[in-house]
MARFIKOL-797497 format. One line per 4 residues: number of its first residue (from 1); for each residue z, y, x of C-alpha. Coordinates in steps of 0.05 Angstrom, whole numbers. Example, Ala and Ser with C-alpha at 12.3 -4.5 7.8 and 13.67 -1.06 7.14 Angstrom:
<sites>
1 = 156,-90,246 ~ 143,-21,273
</sites>
This chain:
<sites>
1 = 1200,1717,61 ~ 1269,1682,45 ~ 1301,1646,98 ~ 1363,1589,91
5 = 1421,1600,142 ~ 1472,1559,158 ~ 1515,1550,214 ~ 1477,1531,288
9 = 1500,1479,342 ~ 1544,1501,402 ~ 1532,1456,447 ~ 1465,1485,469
13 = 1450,1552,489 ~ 1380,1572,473 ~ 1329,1571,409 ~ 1305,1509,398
17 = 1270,1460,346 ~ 1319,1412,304 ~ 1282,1371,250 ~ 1255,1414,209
21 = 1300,1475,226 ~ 1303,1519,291 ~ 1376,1532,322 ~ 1391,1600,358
25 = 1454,1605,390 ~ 1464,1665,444 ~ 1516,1702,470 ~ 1554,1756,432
29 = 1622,1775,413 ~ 1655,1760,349 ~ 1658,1834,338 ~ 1588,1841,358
33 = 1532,1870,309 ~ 1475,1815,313 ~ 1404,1804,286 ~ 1346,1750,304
37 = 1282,1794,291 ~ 1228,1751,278 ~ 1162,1770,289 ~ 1104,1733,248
41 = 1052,1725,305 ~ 991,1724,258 ~ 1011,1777,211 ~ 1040,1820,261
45 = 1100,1822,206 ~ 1174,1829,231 ~ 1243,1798,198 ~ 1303,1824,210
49 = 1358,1768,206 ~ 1429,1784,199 ~ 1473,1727,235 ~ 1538,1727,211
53 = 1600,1733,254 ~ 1629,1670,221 ~ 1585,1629,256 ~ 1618,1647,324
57 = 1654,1608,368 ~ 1691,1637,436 ~ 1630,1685,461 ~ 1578,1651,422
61 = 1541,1662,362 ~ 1495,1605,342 ~ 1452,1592,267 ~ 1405,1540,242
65 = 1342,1569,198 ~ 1320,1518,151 ~ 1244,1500,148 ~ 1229,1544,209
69 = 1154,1537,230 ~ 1163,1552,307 ~ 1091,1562,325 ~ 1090,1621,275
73 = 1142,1659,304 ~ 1171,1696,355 ~ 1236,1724,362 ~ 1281,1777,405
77 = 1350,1793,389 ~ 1386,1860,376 ~ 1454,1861,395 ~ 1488,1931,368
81 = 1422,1951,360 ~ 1402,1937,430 ~ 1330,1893,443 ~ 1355,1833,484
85 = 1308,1771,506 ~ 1332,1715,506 ~ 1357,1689,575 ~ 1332,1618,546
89 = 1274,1630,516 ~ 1224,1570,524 ~ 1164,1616,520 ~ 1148,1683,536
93 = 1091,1730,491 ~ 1060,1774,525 ~ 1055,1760,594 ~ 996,1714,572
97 = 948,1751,618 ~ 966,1769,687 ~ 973,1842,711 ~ 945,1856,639
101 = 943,1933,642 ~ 932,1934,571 ~ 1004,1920,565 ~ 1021,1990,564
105 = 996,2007,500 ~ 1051,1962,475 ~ 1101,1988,519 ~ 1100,1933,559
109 = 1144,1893,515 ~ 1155,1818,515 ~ 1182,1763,464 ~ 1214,1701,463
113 = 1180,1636,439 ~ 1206,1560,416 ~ 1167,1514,464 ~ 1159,1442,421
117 = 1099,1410,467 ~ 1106,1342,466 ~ 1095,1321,539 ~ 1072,1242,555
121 = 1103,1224,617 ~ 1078,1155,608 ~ 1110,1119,664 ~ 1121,1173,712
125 = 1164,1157,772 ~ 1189,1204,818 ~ 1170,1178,894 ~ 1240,1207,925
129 = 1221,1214,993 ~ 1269,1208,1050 ~ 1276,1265,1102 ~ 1249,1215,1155
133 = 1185,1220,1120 ~ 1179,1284,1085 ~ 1135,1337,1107 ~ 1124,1403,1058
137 = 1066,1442,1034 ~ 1088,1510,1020 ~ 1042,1548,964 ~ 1029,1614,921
141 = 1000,1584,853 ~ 953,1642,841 ~ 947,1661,918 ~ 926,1582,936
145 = 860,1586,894 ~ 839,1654,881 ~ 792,1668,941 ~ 746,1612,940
149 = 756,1589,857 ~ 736,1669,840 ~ 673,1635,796 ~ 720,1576,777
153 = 753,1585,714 ~ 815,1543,740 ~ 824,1599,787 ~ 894,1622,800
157 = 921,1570,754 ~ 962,1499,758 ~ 897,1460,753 ~ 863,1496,810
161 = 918,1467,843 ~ 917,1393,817 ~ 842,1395,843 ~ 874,1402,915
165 = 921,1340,918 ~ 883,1300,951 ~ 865,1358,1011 ~ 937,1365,1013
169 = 952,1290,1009 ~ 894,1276,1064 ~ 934,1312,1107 ~ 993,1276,1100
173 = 1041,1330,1065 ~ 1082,1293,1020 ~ 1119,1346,978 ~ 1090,1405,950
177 = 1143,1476,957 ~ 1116,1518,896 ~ 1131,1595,899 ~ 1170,1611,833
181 = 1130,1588,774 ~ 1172,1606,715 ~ 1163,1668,679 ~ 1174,1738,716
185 = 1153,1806,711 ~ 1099,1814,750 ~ 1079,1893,728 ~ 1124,1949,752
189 = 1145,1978,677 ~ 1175,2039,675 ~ 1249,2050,640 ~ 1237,2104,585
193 = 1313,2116,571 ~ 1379,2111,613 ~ 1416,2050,583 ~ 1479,2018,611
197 = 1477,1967,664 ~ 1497,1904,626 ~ 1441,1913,575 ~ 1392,1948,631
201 = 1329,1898,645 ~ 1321,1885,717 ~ 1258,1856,722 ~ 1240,1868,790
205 = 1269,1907,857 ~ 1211,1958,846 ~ 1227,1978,777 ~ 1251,2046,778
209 = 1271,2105,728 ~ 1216,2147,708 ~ 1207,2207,653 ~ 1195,2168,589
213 = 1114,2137,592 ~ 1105,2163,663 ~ 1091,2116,727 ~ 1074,2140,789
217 = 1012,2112,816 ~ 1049,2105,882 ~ 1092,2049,843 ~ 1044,2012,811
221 = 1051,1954,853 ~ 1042,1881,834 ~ 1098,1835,844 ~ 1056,1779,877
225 = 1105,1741,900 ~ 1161,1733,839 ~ 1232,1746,867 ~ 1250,1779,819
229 = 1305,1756,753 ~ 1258,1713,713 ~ 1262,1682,649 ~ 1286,1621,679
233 = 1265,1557,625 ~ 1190,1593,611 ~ 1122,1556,643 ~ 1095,1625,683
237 = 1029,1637,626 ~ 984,1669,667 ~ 985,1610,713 ~ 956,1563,660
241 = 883,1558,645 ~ 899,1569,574 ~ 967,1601,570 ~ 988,1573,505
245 = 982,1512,539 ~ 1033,1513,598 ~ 1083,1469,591 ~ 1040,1416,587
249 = 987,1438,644 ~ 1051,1442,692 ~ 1076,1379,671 ~ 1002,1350,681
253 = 1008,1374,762 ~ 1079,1339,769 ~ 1046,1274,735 ~ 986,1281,789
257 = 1036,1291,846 ~ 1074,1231,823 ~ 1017,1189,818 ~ 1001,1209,886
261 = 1068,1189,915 ~ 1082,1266,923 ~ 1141,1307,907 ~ 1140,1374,871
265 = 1196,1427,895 ~ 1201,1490,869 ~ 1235,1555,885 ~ 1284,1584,838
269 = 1311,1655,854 ~ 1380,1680,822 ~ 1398,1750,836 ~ 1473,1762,850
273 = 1497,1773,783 ~ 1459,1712,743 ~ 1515,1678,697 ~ 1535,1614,728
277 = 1525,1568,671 ~ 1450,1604,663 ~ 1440,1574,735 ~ 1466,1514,717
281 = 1421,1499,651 ~ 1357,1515,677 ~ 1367,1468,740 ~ 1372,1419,682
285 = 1310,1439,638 ~ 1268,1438,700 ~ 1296,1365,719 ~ 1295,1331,654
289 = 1233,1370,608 ~ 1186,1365,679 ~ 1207,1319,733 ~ 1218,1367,780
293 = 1244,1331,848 ~ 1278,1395,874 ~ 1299,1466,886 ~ 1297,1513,941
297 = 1356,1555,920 ~ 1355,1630,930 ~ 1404,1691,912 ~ 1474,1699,954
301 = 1520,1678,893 ~ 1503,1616,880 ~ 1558,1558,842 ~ 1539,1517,893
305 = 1590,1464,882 ~ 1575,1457,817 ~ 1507,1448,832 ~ 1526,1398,888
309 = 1577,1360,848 ~ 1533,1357,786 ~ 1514,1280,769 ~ 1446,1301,734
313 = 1425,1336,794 ~ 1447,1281,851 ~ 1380,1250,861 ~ 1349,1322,857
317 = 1323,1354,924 ~ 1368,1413,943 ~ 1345,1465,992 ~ 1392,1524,1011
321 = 1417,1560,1072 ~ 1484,1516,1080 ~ 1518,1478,1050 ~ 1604,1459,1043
325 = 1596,1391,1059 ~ 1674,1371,1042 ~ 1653,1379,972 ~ 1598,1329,972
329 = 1621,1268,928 ~ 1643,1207,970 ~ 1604,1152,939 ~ 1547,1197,943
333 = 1492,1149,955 ~ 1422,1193,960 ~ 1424,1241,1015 ~ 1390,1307,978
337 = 1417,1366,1009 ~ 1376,1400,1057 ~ 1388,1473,1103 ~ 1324,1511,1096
341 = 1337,1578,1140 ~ 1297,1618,1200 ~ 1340,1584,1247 ~ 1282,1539,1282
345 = 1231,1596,1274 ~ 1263,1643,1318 ~ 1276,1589,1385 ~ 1201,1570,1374
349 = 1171,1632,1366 ~ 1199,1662,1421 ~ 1179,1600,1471 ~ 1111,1602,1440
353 = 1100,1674,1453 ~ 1151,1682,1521 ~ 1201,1735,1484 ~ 1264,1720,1511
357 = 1259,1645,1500 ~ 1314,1599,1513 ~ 1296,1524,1522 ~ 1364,1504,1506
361 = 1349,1528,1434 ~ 1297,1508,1436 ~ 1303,1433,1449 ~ 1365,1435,1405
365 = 1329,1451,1344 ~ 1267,1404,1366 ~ 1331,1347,1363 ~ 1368,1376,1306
369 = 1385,1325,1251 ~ 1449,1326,1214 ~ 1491,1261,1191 ~ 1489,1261,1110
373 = 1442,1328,1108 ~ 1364,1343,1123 ~ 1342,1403,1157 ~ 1267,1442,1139
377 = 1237,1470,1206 ~ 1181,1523,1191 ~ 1146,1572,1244 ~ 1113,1611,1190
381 = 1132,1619,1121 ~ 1115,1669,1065 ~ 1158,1714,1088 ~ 1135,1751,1169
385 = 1067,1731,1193 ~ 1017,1676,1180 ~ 1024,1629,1237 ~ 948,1663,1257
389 = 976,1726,1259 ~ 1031,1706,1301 ~ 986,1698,1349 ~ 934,1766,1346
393 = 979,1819,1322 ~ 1040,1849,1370 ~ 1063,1892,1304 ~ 1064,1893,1234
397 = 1009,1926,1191 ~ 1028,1930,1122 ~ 1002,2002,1116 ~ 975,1975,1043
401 = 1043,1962,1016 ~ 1053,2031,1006 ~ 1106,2041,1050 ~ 1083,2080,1111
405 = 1090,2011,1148 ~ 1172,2018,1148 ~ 1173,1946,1102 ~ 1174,1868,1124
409 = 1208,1856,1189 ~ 1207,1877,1254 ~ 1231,1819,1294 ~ 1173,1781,1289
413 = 1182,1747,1367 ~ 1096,1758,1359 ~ 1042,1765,1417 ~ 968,1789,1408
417 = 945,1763,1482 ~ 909,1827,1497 ~ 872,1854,1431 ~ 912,1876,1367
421 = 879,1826,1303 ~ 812,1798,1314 ~ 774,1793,1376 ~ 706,1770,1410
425 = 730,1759,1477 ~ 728,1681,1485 ~ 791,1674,1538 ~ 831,1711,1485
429 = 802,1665,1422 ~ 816,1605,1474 ~ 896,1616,1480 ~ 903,1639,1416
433 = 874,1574,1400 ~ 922,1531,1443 ~ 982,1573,1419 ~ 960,1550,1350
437 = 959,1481,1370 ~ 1026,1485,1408 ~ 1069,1513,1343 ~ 1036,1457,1302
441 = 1051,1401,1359 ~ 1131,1435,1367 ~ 1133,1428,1292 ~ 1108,1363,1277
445 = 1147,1337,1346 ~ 1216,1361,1319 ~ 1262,1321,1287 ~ 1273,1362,1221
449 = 1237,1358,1163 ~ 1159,1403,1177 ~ 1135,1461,1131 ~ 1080,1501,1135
453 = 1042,1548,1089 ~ 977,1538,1055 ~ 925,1570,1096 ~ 953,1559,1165
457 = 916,1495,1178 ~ 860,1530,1167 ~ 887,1594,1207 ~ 892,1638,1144
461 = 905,1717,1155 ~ 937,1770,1122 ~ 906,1816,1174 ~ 972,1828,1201
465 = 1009,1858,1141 ~ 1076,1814,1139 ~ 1110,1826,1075 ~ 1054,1806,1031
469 = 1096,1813,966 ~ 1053,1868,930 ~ 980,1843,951 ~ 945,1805,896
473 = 877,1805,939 ~ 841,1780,1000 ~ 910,1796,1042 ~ 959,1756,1003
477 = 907,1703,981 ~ 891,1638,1021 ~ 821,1657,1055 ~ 789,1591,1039
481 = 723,1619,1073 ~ 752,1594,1135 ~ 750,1523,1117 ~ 684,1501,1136
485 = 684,1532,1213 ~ 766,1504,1212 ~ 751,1435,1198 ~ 774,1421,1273
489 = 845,1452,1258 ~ 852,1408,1197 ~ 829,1340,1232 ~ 876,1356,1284
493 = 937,1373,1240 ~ 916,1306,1201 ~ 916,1265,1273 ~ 986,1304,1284
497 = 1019,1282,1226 ~ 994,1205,1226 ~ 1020,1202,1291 ~ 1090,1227,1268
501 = 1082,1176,1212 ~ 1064,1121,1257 ~ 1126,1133,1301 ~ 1181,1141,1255
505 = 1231,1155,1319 ~ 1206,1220,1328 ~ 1235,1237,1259 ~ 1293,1186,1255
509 = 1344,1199,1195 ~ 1397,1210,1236 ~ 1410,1252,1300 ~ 1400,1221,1370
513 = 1462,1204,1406 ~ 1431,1211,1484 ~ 1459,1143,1499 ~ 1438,1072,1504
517 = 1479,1044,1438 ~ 1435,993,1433 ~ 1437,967,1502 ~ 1358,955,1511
521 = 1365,1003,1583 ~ 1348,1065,1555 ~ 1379,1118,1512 ~ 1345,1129,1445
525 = 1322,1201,1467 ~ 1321,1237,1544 ~ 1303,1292,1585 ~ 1262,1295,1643
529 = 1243,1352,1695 ~ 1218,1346,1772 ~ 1248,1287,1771 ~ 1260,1230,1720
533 = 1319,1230,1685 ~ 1345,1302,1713 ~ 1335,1351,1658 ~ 1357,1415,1697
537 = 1400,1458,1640 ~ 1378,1516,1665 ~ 1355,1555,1596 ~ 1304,1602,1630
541 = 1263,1541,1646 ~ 1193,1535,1615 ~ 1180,1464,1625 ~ 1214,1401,1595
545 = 1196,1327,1584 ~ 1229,1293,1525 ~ 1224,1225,1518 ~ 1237,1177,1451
549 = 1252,1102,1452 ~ 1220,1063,1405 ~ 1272,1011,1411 ~ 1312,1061,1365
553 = 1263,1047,1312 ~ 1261,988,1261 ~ 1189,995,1252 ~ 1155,1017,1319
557 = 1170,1000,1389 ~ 1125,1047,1431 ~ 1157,1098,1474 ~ 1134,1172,1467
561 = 1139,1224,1522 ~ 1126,1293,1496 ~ 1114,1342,1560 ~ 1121,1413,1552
565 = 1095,1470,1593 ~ 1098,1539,1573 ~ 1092,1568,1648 ~ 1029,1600,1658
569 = 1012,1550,1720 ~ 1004,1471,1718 ~ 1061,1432,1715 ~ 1078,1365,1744
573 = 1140,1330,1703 ~ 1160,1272,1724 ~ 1156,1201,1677 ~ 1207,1142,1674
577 = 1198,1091,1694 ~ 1176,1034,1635 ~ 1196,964,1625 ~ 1151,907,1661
581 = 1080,903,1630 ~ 1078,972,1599 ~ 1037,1034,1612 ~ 1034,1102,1608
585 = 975,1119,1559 ~ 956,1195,1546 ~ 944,1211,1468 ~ 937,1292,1463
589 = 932,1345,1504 ~ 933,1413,1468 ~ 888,1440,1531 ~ 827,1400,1505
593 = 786,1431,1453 ~ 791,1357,1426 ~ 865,1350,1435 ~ 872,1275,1407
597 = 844,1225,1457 ~ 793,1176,1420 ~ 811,1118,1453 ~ 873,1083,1490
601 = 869,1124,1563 ~ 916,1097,1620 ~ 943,1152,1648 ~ 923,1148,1726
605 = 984,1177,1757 ~ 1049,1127,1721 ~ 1101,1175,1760 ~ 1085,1242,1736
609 = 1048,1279,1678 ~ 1007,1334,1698 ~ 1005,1390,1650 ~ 966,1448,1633
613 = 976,1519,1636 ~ 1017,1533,1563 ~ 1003,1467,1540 ~ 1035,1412,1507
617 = 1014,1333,1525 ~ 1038,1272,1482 ~ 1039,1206,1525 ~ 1055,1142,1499
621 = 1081,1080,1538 ~ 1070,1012,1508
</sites>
C-alpha cells in the first residue's frame, strides 16, 4: 500500500483526522531518525513510514497522510529505532480488556489509535455549582459497581455508573469526584532490556526490572487505583461496556450528570517530570471534547499558573493542595479554585476518636472558608481507612498487599472501641454506630465544601487494609451487600444534607467574621460553653456550642445551635438567649437510633442543651 505525504500542521500536537487525511505531528529533533508504523488492524499488516526531517519545525516533526482511513489503523512511532507511544494518542489498543493476562503473549504491548466519534452534546449545560452548595461523591469506576453488578454486564463500567445518579442525586451529592479514568497501565509488565531513562516507559510505581520474560509472582499486582503516568487524552477501555465505544459512553455519563444538575470532576495525576505543555493540552481535551467541570490536580510539579491563568480553563473546577493566590487574574469573575488536602481529616479524626484532639483545630476547620477560594473537607478518602474502619480497626491490615503490612499509613488517628474489625457485642456496634454518625454530622456541619467516598453511607469496609491500591476484589470494591440492612445510614445522611441545603448559613460563601456587621444583635456565628456567650479557649476541652445566625443568610432566617460533646459523660451547654417569640426546637440527636426528630419538638429546658455522652445535637431556634 502507497501512501501520499505531505507536510502536517504545527499547531496541534497529536494524530488526528483532517478531511480526508490524518495529521501526525510529535516530538523529535531535526536530526532525529523517525517513522509512523502503521499497523492494519484487520490484516494484522504493518507500514513502516519514513517522515522526513523537512517537515520539522523547532522540536517538532508533523505530516499529513492523504486518504487515511483512521478506523483501519493503528500507529506507534520509532524514533532512532526506539518504539514510542504517542503521549497524545486518542485511543489506546490493547488495553481493551482489563487485567487481560493474555496480554503477555504479545508482550504486553500497546498502540495508539485516532479517536473520530462524533459525540451529540445536544444542549448540554454545565450546572457550575457554587462552593456554598457543592457537596462531592468520591468514586472508583470499576470498584463502585463490581460487587453487587457481578451478573450485570454493565459491571465495572461507565454505565453501571449512570444507573446510580439518581442514588447519588437522592442523596443530595451534587458533583461526582471520578478516580482517574483515562487510560493507564493497570498490569505490572516487566522491562525485558535496560533502556535509557528518557525513552524508559514508566507505567506504574510497581514496574520493576526483571530477566527478560520473567515476573515474579510476588509482583503481579494490579494497579487498582491508576496513579500511575497515563496516556492522558484516551477514554480508560476496559471501563466501557463495549470498549470500542468509550468516548462516547463517557460522554453519555457527563450528559446524564448534566441533565441531573450534577457536576463531573475528575482526577488527573502528573508524575514529576510530565512536560508542561502535555499538562496543559489534556486539561483542554478533557474540557472541550467532554464537558468535564473540573480537576483534582495531582503530581508535585505542576504549571500551576498556567493552569490558573489559562482563559479556557477559568470556569473549570480546580482542586489542588494550594494555591498562589497573587497570580489569580483580577477581573476574575467565577471563583473555581479549591484546596483539597488532609488538613480537616486529621483535627476531626482525632476528636472523633480522643487522640490528642485539639478543639481549637478543630472548630477552626469546622469554620474554615477562604475569601475568593473553596476548601474540600473529607474524613475518609481513598487513601487510609473507610470511614467504617476508622471506627473498628486500631491498626492497619493490609497483609494482602504483599508487603508484610509495612505499606499505607500509620497515622491513621483510628479507634476500634474494644474489638479489632467486626464484632457481636452490641455496646461496641452501638458507639461505633454514634461515632459514624458524629463524622458525618462534623462533616456536613462544617463550612467547607463535604466529600465522602462511595460506600461510606452505607459503612463499606476494606476489612481494615488501608492502602487499597492493588485489590481488585471484595476489599477494594464497594460492598453493596450492605445496602439493604444500611438503609438507616443513608436516610440519615439524606436528612443531613437537606438540612445543610435548607440552611445555607451553615455553608455560607464566605468566612464568618464573629461580629454583628449587620447590626440585627447577634454575630453571624458564636461560641458557647457553661455559659452563653463564653466559649472557654481552652483546646483540651471536649465540649463546644456553636451557634449560626440566620440573619446572615439571604434565604433562611432560622438560627442553628450545633452542640458538641465528645466527653464520655452528659453535658449541659448553655443556649442564648433568642429574640422575642422564638424557641428553641431540637432537630437531631446523634444518641437516638433515629437521630432526626419527626416533628417540630420544643426543647423543654430554653437555657441549656443537655447532651449525650459522645454525641452531637442540632437545635434550631425560630
Amino acid at each position: 500500500m502507497r501512501f501520499r505525504l505531505t507536510e502536517g500542521n504545527f499547531i496541534r500536537i497529536g494524530a488526528y483526522k483532517e478531511g480526508n487525511t490524518a495529521v501526525f505531528t510529535f516530538a523529535a529533533q531535526k536530526e532525529d531518525e523517525c517513522n509512523i508504523v502503521l499497523t492494519d488492524i484487520a490484516q494484522k499488516k504493518k507500514y513502516n513510514i519514513e517522515v522526513p526531517a523537512q517537515y520539522s519545525l523547532g522540536s517538532l516533526r508533523s505530516v499529513r497522510i492523504h486518504d487515511f482511513d483512521c478506523e483501519k489503523f493503528s500507529y506507534y512511532y520509532l524514533i532512532n529505532g526506539v518504539r514510542h507511544i504517542d503521549p497524545y494518542a486518542t485511543i489506546i489498543y490493547g488495553r481493551e480488556k482489563w487485567n487481560d493476562c493474555d496480554r503477555a503473549e504479545k508482550d504486553y504491548e500497546i498502540e495508539c489509535g485516532i479517536d473520530k466519534t462524533a459525540i451529540d452534546w445536544k444542549k448540554d449545560i454545565q450546572p457550575e455549582i457554587g462552593r456554598d452548595r457543592m457537596k462531592l461523591y468520591k468514586l472508583h469506576v470499576r470498584g463502585f459497581s463490581m460487587d453487587t453488578f457481578q451478573k450485570n454486564k454493565h459491571a465495572g463500567t461507565f454505565e453501571a455508573v449512570s444507573d446510580r445518579i439518581r442514588y447519588i442525586k437522592k442523596m443530595g451529592f451534587t458533583s461526582l469526584l471520578l478516580m482517574p479514568v483515562y487510560e493507564f497501565e493497570e498490569m505490572t509488565v516487566p522491562i525485558k532490556h535496560v533502556v535509557p531513562d528518557y525513552v524508559k516507559p514508566k507505567y506504574s510505581q510497581m514496574r520493576t526490572e526483571t530477566e527478560p520474560g520473567h515476573l515474579d509472582k510476588a509482583d503481579e499486582k494490579v494497579n487498582f487505583w491508576g496513579y500511575t503516568r497515563g496516556n492522558y487524552f484516551a477514554v480508560k477501555a476496559s471501563y466501557a461496556n463495549e470498549p470500542s465505544d468509550a468516548a462516547n459512553e463517557f460522554a453519555r455519563l457527563v450528559q446524564r450528570l448534566h441533565k441531573n444538575n450534577m457536576e463531573c470532576i475528575m482526577e488527573m495525576y502528573f508524575p514529576d517530570n510530565t512536560d508542561y505543555n502535555l499538562i496543559l493540552s489534556a486539561l483542554h481535551y478533557w474540557v472541550q471534547r467532554f464537558h468535564v467541570d473540573g480537576f483534582r490536580l495531582l503530581g508535585n510539579k505542576l504549571p500551576l499558573t498556567a493552569i490558573i491563568q489559562d482563559a479556557m480553563l477559568s470556569r473549570t473546577k480546580i482542586l489542588y493542595d494550594s494555591f498562589d493566590m497573587s497570580v489569580v487574574p483580577k477581573d476574575r469573575r467565577y471563583e473555581n479554585l479549591y484546596i483539597d488536602r488532609a488538613e480537616y481529616q486529621f483535627p476531626a479524626r482525632m476528636m472523633l476518636n480522643h487522640i490528642n484532639c485539639n478543639m481549637n483545630e478543630l472548630l477552626n476547620q469546622q469554620r474554615k472558608q477562604g475569601e475568593n477560594i473553596g476548601f474540600i473537607n473529607y474524613i475518609a478518602d481513598n487513601n487510609g481507612f473507610t470511614l467504617t474502619d476508622l471506627f473498628m480497626y486500631n491498626d492497619r491490615h493490609n497483609e494482602a498487599n504483599g508487603e508484610n503490612n509495612t505499606d499505607g499509613t500509620s497515622w491513621n488517628f483510628s479507634n476500634n472501641y474494644g474489638f479489632e474489625g467486626p464484632s457481636k457485642k452490641k455496646y461496641v456496634r452501638d458507639i461505633r454506630g454514634i461515632k459514624w454518625k458524629d463524622a458525618m454530622l462534623m462533616l456536613f456541619l462544617a463550612q467547607g465544601v463535604p466529600m465522602i467516598m462511595a460506600g461510606d453511607e452505607i459503612c463499606n469496609s476494606q476489612s481494615g487494609n488501608n492502602n487499597a491500591y492493588c485489590q481488585d476484589n471484595s476489599i477494594g470494591w464497594v460492598n453493596w451487600a450492605n445496602e439493604s440492612s444500611r438503609r438507616e445510614n443513608v436516610r440519615f445522611l439524606t436528612r443531613l444534607i437537606r438540612f445543610r441545603n435548607e440552611h445555607p448559613v451553615i455553608s455560607s460563601a464566605k468566612p464568618y467574621k464573629f461580629c454583628d456587621y449587620k447590626a440585627v444583635g447577634y454575630p453571624d456565628i458564636s461560641y458557647h460553653g457553661k455559659n452563653a456567650w463564653i466559649g472557654e479557649c481552652d483546646p483540651t476541652m471536649l465540649c463546644v456550642g456553636v451557634m449560626y445566625c440566620g440573619d446572615y443568610s439571604d434565604e433562611d432566617r432560622d438560627y442553628i445551635y450545633v452542640a458538641y460533646n465528645f466527653y464520655s459523660s452528659r453535658e449541659k451547654l448553655a443556649l442564648p438567649k433568642l429574640k422575642k417569640g422564638m424557641k428553641w426546637y431540637a432537630v437531631c440527636d446523634s444518641s437516638l437510633k433515629t437521630p432526626f426528630y419527626e416533628n417540630e419538638t420544643v426543647c423543654e429546658n430554653q437555657q441549656y442543651a443537655d447532651v449525650s455522652p459522645q454525641s452531637i445535637c442540632i437545635l434550631l431556634g425560630k
